[in-house]
N, C-alpha and C positions, 0 to 999 in steps of 0.2 A: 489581401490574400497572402503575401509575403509574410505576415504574422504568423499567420495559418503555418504554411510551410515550414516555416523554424519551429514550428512546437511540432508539427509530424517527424519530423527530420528524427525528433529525440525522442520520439516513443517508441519503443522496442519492435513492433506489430508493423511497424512501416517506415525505420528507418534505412530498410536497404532496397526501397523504392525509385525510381530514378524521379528527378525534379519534375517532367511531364505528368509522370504517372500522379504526384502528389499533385502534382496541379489537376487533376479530374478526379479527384476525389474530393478536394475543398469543394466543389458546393452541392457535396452528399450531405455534408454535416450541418448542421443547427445547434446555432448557439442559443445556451441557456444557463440564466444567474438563477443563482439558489443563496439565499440569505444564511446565516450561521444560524446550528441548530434545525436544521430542515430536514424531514426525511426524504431521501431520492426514491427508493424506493422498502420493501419490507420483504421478511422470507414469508417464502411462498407464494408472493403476487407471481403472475403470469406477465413475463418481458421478453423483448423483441428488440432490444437494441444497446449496442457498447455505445459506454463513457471516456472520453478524453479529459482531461482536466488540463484546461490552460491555467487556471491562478485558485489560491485556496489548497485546504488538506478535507479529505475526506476518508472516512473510518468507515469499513466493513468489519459486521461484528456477528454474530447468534446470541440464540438465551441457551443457556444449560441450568434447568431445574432454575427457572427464573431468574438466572445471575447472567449480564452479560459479559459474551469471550470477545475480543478484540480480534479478530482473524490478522486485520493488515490495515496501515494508513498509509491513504496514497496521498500525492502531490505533483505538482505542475511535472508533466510527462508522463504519467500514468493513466493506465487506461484500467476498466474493470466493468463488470456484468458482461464479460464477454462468453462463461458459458450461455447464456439465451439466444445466443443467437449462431452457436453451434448446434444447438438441437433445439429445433420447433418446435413449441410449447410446452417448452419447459420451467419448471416455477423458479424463481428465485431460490438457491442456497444459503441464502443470508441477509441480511440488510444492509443497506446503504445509510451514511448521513454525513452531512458536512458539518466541520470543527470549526471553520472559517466563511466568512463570504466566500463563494465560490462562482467563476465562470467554467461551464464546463461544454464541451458540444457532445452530441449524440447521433450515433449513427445509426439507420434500422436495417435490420436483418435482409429481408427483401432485397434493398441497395448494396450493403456488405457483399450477397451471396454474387450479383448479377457483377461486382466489382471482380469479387474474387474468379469469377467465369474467363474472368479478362488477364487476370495476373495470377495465374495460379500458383506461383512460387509465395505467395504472400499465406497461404494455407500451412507451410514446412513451420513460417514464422510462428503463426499460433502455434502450432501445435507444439513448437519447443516452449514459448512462454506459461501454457494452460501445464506443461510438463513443470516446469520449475513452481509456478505453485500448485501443483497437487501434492509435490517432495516438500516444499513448506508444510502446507497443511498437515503433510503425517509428519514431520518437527512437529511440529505443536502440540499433534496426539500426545507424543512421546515425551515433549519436554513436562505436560501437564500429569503425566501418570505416573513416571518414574522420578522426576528432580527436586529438588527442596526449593524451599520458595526464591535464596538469593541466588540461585543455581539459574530458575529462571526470568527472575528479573535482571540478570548480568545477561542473557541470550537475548532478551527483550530490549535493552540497549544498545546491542551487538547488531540486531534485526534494522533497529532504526539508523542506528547509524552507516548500515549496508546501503540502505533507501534512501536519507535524508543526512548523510553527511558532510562535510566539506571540511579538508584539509586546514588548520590554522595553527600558527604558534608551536609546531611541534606535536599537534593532538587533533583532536577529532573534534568538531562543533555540530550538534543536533541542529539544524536549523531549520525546526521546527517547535514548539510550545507543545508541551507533553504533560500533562496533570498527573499526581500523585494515582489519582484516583483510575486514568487512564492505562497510566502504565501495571497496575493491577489488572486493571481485565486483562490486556495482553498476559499477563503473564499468571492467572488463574489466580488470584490471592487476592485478600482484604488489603482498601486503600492504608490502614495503618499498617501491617506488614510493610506495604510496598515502601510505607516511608520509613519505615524503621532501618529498611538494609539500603536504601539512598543514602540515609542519615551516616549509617556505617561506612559506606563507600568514600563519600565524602569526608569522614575522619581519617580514614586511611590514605586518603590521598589521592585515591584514584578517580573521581569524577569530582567536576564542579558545577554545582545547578544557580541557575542565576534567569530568573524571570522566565521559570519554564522550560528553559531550553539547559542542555546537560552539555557539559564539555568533556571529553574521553582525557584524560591528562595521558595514557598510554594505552592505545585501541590494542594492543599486540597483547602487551599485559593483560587486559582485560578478557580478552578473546580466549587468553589461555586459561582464567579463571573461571570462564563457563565452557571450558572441556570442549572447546573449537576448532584449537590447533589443527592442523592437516595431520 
């Protein structure tokens, strides 16, 4: 159970829970491995319960006119499918699938709701995180409608490295494996585009890619070249 606990502790949704309260919640959840390549779920199935993700990345995406968008990839402390279980029967917005082996646990609505009865300060919580990604998701309208393609493939960088970065050497380390082809659907464009202003970035200096994963050589610099700055 103390496992448990340290992965609640860092996910957004429950980590200003006290240690008790986390303790009766662990055995709401049920765990469950999903092999790489799997779909968790699809848009528009009917669901009933949030995802935890203890180990593994996992990508929510749509089709637009049969091309898939990359909404968001999550990892160890991420949680998601949690609109279904703010409104009752409601379909899936997206799909789910995992990049990685994945363990992940699952909570169902029912139990969430009879939880939340009990801790009602844990409702404030959602309701700020379902708020920062819906402000994401209109980024994304907006980065796909108005930006040029390395305008947002440097915001797609930007993004991940918000989620999945870690401080090293003076710069920023994706520590995560990101494909060519990946990082296109995030950012609405064809995998050769995507690799053509990699390819550019990398001549100029400013990232290094090395088996997947991309190193920021100046996240500040960067940040200022897709129009971020504050």
């Amino acid at each position: 159970m103390n496992d448990l606990i340290d992965l609640l502790k860092n996910v957004p949704l429950f980590q200003d829970l006290s240690k008790e309260e986390l303790e009766s919640i662990c055995p709401l959840l049920q765990e469950i491995r999903w092999k790489r390549g799997n779909v968790i779920f699809l848009e528009g199935d009917t669901g009933d319960e949030l995802f935890i993700i203890k180990k593994g990345i996992v990508k929510i995406y749509r089709y637009n006119d049969k091309k898939e968008i990359i909404l968001a990839i999550f990892g160890p402390g991420d949680f998601f499918g949690e609109m279904a279980i703010i409104q009752p029967s409601l379909n899936r917005s997206a799909a789910a699938e995992t990049l990685e082996n994945c363990l992940i646990y699952s909570l169902k609505r029912a139990v969430f709701y009879d939880f939340m009865m009990k801790h009602p300060h844990i409702c404030i919580k959602l309701l700020e995180v379902t708020a920062q990604r819906l402000r994401r998701a209109n980024d994304q309208i907006y980065n796909l409608t108005f930006l040029d393609v390395r305008t947002r493939i440097l915001r797609s960088i930007i993004y991940l490295a918000n989620q999945h970065g870690v401080n090293r050497n003076g710069g920023v380390w994706i520590d995560i494996r990101i494909t060519h082809q990946q990082l296109a659907d995030m950012a609405g464009t064809s995998r050769e585009s995507a690799t053509k202003v990699l390819q550019t970035l990398s001549e100029e200096g400013l990232i290094v890619v090395k088996k997947k994963r991309i190193f920021l050589n100046d996240y500040e610099l960067l940040k200022g070249l897709a129009g971020l700055n504050d």
